[in-house]
C-alpha positions in Angstrom: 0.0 0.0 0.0 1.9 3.3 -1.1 1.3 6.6 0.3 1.9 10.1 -0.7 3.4 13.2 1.1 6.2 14.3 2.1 8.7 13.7 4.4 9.6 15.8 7.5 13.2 16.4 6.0 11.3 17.7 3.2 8.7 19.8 4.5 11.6 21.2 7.2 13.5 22.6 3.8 10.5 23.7 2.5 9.5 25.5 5.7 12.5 26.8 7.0 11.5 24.6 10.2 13.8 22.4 11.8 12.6 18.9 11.8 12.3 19.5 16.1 10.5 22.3 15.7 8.1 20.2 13.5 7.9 18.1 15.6 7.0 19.8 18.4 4.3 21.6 16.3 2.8 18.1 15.8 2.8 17.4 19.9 1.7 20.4 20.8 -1.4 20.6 18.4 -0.5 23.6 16.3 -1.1 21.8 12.9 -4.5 22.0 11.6 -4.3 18.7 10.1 -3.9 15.3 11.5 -0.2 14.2 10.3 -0.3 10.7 8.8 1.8 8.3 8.9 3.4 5.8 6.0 3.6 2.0 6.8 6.3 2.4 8.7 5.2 4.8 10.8 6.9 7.9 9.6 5.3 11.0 9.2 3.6 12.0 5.7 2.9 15.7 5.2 0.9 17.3 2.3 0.6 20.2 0.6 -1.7 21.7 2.4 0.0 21.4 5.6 3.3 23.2 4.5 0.7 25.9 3.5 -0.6 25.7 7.1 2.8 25.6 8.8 3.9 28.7 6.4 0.9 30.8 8.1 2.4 29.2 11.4 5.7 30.8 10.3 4.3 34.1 9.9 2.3 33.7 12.7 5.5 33.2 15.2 7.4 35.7 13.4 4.6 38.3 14.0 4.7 37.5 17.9 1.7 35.4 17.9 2.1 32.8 20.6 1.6 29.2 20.6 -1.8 28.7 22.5 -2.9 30.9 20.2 -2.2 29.2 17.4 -2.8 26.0 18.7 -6.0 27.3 19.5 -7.1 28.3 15.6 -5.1 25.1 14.8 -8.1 23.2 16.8 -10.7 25.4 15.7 -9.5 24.7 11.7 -9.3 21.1 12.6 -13.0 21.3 13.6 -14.5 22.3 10.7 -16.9 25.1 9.8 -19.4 26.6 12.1 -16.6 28.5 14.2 -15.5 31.0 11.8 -16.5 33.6 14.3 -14.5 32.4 16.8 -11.3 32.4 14.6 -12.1 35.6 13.1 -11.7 36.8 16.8 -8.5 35.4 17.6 -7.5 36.7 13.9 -8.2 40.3 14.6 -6.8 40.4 18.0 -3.7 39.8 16.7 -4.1 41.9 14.1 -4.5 44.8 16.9 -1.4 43.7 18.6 0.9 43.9 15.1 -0.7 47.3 14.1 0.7 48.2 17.8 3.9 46.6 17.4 3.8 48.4 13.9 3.2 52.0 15.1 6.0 51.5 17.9 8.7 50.6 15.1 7.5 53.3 13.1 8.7 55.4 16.1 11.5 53.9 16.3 12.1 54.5 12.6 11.8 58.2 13.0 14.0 58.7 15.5 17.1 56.7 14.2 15.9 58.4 11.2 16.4 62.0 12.6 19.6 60.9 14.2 20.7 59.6 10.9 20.5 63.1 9.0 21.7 64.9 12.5 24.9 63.3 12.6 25.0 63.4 7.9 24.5 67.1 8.8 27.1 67.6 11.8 29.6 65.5 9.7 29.1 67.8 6.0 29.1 71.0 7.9 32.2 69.8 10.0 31.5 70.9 13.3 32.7 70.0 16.1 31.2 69.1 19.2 28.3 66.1 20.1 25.7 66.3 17.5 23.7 64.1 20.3 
């Protein structure tokens, strides 16, 4: 009996996720799949799971944390009638990334303004702390 997917070491490539990391993601519910397995027991992945674990990706990177996703992961698993309930989780984190947006953008301007402070004490050649 022959099954399809692909292999951890494959979707880890494909990811950018260690093959640890995967399999943590497996353990601690954060795929929205069920991972199967091949005859001999290793794991098969498909397509559609290294689209979900690219989301995850982006998820983490954007400070999401893991209950959360394990919590849409378990939602997604269950099938519609909760779309409501992801859309909530969905635009609570969008809150927290415009906020973590509009801080950086802070940030921004002030090394920005320090930048052309300093390009300015430097082409006039004064002396002194341009601080």
């Amino acid at each position: 009996m022959g099954t399809t997917g692909m292999s951890i070491g494959e979707v880890a490539r494909r990811t950018g996720l260690s093959v640890h990391t995967l399999r943590l993601y497996e353990r601690e519910g954060l795929l929205a799949g069920e991972v199967r397995r091949d005859e001999k027991g290793r794991r098969l992945y498909s397509e559609w799971d290294v689209e979900w674990l690219g989301n995850c990706v982006k998820f983490r990177a954007s400070g999401m944390p893991l209950a959360t996703i394990s919590r849409l992961a378990e939602l997604v698993r269950k099938g519609s009638g909760n779309e409501a309930e992801r859309l909530e989780l969905l635009c609570e984190h969008q809150d927290r990334i415009a906020e973590q947006l509009a801080q950086l953008h802070a940030c921004l301007d002030l090394v920005n303004d320090k930048v052309a402070a300093y390009r300015r004490h430097l082409a006039a050649g004064a002396s002194g702390d341009p601080w």
